[in-house]
PDBQT receptor file of N, H, CA, C and O in Angstrom, charges set to zero:
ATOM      1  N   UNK A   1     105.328  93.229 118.477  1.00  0.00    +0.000 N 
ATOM      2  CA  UNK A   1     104.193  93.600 117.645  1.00  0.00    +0.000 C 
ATOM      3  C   UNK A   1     104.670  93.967 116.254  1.00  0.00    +0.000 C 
ATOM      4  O   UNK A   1     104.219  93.317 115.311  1.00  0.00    +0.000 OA
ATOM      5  N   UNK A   2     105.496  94.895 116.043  1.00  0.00    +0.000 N 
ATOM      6  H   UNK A   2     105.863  95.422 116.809  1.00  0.00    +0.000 HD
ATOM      7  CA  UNK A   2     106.034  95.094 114.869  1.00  0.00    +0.000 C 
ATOM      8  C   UNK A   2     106.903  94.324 113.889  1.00  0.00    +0.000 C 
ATOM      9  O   UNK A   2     106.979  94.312 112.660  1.00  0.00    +0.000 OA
ATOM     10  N   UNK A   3     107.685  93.529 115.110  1.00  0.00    +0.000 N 
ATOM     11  H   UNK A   3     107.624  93.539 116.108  1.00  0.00    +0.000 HD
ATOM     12  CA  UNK A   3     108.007  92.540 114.001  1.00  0.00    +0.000 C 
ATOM     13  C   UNK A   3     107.163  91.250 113.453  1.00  0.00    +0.000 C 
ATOM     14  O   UNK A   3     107.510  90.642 112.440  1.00  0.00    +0.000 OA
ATOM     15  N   UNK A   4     105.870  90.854 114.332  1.00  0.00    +0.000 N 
ATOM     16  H   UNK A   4     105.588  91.348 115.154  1.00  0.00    +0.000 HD
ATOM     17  CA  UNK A   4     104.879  90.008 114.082  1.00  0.00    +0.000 C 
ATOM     18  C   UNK A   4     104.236  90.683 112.386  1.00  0.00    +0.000 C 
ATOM     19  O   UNK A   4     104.106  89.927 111.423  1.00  0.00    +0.000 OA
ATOM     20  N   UNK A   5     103.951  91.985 112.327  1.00  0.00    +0.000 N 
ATOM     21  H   UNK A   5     104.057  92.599 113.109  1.00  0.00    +0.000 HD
ATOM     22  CA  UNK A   5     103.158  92.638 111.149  1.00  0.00    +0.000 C 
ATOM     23  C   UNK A   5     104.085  92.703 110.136  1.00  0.00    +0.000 C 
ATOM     24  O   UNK A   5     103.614  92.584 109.005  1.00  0.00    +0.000 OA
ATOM     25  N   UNK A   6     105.214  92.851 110.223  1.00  0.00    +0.000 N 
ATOM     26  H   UNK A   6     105.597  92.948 111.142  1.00  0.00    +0.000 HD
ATOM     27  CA  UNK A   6     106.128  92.909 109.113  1.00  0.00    +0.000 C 
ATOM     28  C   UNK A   6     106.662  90.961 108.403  1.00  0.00    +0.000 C 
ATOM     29  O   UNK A   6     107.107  90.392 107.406  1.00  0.00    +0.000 OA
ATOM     30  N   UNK A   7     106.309  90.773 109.438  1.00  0.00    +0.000 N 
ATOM     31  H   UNK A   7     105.947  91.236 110.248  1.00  0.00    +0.000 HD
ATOM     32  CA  UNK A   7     106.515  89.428 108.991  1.00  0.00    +0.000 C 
ATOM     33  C   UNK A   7     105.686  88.723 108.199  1.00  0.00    +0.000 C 
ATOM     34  O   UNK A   7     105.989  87.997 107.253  1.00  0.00    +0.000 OA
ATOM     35  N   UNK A   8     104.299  89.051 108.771  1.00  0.00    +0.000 N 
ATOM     36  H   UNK A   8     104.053  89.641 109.540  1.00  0.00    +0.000 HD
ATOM     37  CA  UNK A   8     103.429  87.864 108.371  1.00  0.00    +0.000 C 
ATOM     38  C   UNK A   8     103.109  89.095 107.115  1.00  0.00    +0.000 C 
ATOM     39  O   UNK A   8     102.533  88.666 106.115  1.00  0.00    +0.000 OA
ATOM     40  N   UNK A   9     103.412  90.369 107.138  1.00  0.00    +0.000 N 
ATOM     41  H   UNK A   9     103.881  90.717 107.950  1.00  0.00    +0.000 HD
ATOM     42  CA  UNK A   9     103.501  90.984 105.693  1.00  0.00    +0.000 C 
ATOM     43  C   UNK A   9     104.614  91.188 104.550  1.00  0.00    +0.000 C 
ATOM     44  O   UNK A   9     104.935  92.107 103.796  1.00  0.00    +0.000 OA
ATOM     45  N   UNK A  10     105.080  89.757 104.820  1.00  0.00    +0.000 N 
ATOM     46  H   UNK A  10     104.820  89.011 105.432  1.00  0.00    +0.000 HD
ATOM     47  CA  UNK A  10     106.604  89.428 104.052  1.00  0.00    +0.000 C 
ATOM     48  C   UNK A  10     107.515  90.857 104.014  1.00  0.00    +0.000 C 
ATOM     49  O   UNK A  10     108.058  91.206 102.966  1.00  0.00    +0.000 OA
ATOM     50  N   UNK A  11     107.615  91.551 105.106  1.00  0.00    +0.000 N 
ATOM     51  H   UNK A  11     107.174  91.268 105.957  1.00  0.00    +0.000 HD
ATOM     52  CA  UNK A  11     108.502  92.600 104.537  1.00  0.00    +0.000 C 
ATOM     53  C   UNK A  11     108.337  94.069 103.752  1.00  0.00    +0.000 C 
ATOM     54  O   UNK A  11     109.192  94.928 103.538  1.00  0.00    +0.000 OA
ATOM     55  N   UNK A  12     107.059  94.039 103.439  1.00  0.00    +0.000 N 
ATOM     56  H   UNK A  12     106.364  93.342 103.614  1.00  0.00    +0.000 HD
ATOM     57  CA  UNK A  12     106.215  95.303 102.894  1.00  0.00    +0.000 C 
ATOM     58  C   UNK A  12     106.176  96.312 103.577  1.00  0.00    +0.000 C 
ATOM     59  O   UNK A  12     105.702  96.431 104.707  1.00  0.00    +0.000 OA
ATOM     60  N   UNK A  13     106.773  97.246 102.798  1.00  0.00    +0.000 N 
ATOM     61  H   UNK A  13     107.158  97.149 101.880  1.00  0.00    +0.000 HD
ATOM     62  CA  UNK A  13     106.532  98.869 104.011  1.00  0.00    +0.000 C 
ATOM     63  C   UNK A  13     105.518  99.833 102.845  1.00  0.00    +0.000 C 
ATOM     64  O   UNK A  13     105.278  99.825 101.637  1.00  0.00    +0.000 OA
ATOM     65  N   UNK A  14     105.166 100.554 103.955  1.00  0.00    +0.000 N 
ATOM     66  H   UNK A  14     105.361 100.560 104.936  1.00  0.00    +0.000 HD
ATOM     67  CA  UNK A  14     104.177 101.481 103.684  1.00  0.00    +0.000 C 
ATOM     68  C   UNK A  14     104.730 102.398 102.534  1.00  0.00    +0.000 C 
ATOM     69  O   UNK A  14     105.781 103.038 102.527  1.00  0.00    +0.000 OA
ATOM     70  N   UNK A  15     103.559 102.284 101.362  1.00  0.00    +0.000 N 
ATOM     71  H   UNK A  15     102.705 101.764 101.368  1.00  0.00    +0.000 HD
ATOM     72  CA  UNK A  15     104.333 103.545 100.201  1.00  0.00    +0.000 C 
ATOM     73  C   UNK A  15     102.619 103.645  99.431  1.00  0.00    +0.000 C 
ATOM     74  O   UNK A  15     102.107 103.005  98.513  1.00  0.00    +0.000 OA
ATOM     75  N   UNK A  16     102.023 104.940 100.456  1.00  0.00    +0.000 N 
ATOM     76  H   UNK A  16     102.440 105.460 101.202  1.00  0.00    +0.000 HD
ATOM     77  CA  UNK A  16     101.115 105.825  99.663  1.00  0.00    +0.000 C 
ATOM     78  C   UNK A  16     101.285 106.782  99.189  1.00  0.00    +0.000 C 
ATOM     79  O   UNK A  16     102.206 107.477  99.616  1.00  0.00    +0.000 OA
ATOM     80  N   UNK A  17     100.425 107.270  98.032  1.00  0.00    +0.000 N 
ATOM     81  H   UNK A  17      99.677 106.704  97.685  1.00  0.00    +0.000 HD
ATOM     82  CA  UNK A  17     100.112 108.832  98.306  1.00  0.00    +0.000 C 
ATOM     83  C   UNK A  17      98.947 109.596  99.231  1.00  0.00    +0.000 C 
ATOM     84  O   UNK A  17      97.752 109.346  99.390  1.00  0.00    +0.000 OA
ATOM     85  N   UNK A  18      99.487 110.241  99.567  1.00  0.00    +0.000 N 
ATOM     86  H   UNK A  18     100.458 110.444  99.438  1.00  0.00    +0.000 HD
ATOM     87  CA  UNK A  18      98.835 111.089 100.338  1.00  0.00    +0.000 C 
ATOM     88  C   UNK A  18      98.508 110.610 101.837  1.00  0.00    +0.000 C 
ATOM     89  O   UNK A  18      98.578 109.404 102.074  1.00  0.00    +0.000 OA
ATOM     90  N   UNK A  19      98.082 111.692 103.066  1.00  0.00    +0.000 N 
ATOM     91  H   UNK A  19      98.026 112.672 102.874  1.00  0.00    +0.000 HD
ATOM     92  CA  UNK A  19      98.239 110.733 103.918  1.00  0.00    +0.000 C 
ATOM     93  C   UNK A  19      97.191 110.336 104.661  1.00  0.00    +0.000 C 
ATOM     94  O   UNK A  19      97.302 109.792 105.760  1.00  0.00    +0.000 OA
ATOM     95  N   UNK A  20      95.947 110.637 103.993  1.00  0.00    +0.000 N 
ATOM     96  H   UNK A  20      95.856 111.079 103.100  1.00  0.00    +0.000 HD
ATOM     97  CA  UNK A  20      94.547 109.876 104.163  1.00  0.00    +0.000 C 
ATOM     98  C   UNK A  20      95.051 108.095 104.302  1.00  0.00    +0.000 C 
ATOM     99  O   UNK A  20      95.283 107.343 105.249  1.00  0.00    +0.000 OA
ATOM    100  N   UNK A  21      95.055 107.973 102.904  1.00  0.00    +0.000 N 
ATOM    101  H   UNK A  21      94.867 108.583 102.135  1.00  0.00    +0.000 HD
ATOM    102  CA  UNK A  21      95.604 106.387 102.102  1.00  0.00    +0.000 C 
ATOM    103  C   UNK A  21      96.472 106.239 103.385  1.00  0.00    +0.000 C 
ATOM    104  O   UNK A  21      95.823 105.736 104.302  1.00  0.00    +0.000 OA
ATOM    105  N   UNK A  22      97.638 106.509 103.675  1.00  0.00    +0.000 N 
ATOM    106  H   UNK A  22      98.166 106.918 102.930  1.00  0.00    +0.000 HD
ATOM    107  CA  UNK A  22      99.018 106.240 104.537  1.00  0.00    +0.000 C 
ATOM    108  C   UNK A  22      98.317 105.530 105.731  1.00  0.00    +0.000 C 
ATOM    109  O   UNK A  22      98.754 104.490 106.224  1.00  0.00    +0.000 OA
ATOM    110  N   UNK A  23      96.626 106.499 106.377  1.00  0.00    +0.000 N 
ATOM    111  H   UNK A  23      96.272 107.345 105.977  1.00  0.00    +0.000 HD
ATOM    112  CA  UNK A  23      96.670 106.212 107.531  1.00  0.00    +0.000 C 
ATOM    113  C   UNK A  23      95.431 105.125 107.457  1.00  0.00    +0.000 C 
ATOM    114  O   UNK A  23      95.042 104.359 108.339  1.00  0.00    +0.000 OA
ATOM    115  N   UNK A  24      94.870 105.339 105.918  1.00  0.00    +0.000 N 
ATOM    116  H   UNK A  24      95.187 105.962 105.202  1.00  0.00    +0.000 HD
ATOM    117  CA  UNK A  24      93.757 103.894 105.995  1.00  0.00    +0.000 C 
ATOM    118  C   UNK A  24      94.444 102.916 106.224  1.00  0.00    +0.000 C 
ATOM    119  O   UNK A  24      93.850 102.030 106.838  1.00  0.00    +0.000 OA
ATOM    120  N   UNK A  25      95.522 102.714 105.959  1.00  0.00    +0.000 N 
ATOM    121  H   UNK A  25      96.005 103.434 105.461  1.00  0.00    +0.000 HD
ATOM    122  CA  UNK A  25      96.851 101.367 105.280  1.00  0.00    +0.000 C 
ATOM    123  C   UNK A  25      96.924 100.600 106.951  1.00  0.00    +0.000 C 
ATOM    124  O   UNK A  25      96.609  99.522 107.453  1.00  0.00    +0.000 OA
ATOM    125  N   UNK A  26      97.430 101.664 107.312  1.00  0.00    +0.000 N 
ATOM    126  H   UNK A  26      97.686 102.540 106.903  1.00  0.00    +0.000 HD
ATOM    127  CA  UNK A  26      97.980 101.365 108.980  1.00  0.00    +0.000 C 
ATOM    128  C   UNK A  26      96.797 101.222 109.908  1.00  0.00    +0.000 C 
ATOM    129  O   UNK A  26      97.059 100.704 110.993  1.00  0.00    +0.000 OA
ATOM    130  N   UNK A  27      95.403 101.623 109.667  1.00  0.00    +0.000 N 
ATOM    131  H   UNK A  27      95.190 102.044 108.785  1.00  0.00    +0.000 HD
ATOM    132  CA  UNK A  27      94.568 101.342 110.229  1.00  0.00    +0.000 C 
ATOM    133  C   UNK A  27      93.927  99.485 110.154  1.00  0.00    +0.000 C 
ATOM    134  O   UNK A  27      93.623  98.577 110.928  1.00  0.00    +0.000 OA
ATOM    135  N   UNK A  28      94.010  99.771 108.643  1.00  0.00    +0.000 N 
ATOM    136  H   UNK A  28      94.257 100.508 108.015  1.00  0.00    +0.000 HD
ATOM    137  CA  UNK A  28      93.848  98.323 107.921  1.00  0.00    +0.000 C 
ATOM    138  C   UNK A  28      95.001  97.035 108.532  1.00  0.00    +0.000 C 
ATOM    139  O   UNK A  28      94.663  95.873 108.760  1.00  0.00    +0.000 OA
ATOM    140  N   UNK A  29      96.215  97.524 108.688  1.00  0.00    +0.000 N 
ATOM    141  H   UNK A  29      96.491  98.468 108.503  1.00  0.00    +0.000 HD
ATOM    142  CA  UNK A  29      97.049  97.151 109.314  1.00  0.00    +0.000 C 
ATOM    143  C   UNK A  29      96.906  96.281 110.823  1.00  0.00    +0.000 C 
ATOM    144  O   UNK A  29      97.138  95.084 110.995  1.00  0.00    +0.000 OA
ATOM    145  N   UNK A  30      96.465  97.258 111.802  1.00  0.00    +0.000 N 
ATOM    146  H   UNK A  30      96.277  98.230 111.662  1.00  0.00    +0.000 HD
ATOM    147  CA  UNK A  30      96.347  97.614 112.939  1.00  0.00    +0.000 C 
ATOM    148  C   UNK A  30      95.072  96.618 113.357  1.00  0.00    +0.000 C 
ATOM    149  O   UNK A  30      95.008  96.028 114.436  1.00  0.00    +0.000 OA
ATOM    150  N   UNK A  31      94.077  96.542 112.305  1.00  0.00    +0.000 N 
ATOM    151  H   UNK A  31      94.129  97.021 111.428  1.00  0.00    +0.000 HD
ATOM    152  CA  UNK A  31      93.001  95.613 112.713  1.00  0.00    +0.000 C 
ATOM    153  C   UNK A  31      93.334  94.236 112.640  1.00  0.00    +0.000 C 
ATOM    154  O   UNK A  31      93.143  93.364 113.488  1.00  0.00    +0.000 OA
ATOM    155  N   UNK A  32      94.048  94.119 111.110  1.00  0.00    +0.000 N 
ATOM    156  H   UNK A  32      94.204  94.827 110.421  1.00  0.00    +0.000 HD
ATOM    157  CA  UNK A  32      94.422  92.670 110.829  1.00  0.00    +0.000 C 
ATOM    158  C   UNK A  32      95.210  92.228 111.808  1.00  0.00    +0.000 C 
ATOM    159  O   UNK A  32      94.881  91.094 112.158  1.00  0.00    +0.000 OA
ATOM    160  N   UNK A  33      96.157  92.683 112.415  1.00  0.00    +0.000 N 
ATOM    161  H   UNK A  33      96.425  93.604 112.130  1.00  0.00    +0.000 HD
ATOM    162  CA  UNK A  33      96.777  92.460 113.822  1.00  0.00    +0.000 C 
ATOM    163  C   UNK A  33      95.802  91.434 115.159  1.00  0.00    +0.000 C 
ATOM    164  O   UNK A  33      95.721  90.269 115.548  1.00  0.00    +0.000 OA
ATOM    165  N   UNK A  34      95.174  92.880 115.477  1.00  0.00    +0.000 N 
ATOM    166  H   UNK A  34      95.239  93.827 115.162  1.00  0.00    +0.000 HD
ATOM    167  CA  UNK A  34      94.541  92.344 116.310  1.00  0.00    +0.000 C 
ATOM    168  C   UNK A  34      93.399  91.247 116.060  1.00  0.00    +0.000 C 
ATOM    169  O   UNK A  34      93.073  90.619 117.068  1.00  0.00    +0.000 OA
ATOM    170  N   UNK A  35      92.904  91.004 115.158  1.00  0.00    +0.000 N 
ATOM    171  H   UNK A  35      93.169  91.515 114.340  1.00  0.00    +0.000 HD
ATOM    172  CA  UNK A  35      92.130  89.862 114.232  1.00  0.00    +0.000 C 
ATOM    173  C   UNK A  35      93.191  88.453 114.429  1.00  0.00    +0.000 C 
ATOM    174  O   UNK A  35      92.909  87.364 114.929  1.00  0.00    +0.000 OA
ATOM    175  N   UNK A  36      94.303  88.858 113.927  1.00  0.00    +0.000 N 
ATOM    176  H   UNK A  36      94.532  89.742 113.521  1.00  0.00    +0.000 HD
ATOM    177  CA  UNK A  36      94.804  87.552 114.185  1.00  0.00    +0.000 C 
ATOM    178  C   UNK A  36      95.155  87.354 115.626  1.00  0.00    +0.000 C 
ATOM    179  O   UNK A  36      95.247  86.126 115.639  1.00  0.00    +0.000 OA
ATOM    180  N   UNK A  37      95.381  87.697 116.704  1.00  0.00    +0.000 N 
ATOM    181  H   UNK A  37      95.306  88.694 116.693  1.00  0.00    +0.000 HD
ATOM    182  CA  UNK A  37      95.836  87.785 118.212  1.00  0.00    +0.000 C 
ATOM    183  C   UNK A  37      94.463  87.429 118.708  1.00  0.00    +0.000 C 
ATOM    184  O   UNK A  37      94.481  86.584 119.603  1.00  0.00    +0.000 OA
ATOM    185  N   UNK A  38      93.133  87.918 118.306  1.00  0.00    +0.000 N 
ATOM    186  H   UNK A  38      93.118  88.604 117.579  1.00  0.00    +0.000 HD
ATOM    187  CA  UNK A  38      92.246  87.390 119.025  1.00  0.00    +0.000 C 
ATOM    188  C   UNK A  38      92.112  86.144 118.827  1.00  0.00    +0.000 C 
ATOM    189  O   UNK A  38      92.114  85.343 119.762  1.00  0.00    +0.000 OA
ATOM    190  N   UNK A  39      91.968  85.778 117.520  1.00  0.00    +0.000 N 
ATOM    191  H   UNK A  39      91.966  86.428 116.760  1.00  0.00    +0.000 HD
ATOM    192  CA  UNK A  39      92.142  84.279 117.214  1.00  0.00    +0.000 C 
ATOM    193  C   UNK A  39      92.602  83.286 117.485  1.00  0.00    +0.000 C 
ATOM    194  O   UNK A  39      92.018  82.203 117.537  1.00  0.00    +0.000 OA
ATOM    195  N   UNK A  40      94.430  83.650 117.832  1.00  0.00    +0.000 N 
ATOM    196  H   UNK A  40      94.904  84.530 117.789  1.00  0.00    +0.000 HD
ATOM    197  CA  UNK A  40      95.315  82.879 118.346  1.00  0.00    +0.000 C 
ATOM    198  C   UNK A  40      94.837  82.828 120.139  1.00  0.00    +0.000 C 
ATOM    199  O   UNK A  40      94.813  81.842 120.876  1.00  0.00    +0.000 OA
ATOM    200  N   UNK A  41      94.569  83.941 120.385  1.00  0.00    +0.000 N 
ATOM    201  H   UNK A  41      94.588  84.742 119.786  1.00  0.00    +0.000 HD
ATOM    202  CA  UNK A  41      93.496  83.830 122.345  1.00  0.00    +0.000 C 
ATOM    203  C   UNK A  41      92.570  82.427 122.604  1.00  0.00    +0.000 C 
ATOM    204  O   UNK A  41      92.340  81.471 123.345  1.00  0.00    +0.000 OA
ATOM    205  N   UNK A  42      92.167  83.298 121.061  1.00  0.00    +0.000 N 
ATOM    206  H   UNK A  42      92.354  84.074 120.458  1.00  0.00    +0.000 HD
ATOM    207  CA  UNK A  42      90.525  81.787 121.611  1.00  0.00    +0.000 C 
ATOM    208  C   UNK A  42      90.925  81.036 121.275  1.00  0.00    +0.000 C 
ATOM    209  O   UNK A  42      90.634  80.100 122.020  1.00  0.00    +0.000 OA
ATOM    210  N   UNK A  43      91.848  80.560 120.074  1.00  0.00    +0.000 N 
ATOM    211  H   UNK A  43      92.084  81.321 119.469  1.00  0.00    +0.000 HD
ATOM    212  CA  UNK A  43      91.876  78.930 119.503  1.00  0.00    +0.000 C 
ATOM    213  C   UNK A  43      93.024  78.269 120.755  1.00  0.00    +0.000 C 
ATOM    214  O   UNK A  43      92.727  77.176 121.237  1.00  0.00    +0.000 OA
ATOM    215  N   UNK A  44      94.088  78.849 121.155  1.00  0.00    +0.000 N 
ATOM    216  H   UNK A  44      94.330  79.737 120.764  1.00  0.00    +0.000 HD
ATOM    217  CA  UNK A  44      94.746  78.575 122.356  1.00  0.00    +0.000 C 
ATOM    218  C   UNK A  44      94.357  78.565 123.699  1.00  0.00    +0.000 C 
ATOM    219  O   UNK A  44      95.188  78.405 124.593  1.00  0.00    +0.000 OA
ATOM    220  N   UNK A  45      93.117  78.728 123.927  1.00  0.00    +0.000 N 
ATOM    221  H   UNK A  45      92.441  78.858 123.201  1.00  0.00    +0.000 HD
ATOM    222  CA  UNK A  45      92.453  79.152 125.169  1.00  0.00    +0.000 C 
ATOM    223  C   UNK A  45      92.933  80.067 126.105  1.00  0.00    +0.000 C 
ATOM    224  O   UNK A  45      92.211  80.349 127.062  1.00  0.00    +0.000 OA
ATOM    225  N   UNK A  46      93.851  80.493 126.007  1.00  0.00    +0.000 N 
ATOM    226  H   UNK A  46      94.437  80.264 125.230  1.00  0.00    +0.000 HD
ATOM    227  CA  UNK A  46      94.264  81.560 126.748  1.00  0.00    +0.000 C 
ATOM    228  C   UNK A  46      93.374  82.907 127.602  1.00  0.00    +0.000 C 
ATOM    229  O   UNK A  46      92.759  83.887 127.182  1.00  0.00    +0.000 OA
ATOM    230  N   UNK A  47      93.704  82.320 129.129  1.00  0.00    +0.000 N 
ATOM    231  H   UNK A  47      94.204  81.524 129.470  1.00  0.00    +0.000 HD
ATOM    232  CA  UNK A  47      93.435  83.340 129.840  1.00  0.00    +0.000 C 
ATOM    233  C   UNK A  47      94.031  84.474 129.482  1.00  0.00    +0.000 C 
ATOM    234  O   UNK A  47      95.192  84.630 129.106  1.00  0.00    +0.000 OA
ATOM    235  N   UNK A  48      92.829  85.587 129.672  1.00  0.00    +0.000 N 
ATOM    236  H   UNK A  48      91.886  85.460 129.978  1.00  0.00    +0.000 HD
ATOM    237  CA  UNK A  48      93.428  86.897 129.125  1.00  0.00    +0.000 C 
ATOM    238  C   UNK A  48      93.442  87.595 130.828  1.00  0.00    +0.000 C 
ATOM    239  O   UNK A  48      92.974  86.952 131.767  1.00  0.00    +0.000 OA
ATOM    240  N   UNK A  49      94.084  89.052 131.011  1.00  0.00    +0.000 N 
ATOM    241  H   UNK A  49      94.465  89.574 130.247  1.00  0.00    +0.000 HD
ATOM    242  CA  UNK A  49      93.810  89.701 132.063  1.00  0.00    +0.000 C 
ATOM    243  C   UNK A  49      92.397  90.438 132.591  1.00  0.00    +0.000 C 
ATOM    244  O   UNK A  49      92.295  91.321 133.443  1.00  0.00    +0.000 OA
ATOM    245  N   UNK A  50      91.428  89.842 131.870  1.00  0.00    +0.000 N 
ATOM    246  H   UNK A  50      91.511  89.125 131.178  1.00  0.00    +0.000 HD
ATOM    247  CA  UNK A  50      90.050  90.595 131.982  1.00  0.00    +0.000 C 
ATOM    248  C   UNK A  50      89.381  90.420 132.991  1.00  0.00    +0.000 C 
ATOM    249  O   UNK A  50      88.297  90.990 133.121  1.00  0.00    +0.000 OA
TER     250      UNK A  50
């Protein structure tokens, strides 16, 4: 997982101020993730465990 987000975010680490911002970042983060994984589910058809 972490190296998937750092990747497809060329290498960018986290540098806010304050740690509202820090945790919008990683939230913002955290969605785009799973946004792309659902995508790659459905466009691959992949059975999930549901």
């Amino acid at each position: 997982v972490f190296g998937f987000v750092e990747n497809s975010m060329h290498g960018s680490s986290l540098r806010s101020i304050g740690f509202d911002r820090a945790v919008l970042n990683t939230d913002l983060t955290n969605l785009t993730y799973n946004l792309l994984r659902y995508e790659q589910v459905k466009r691959l058809n992949l059975k999930t465990w549901r």
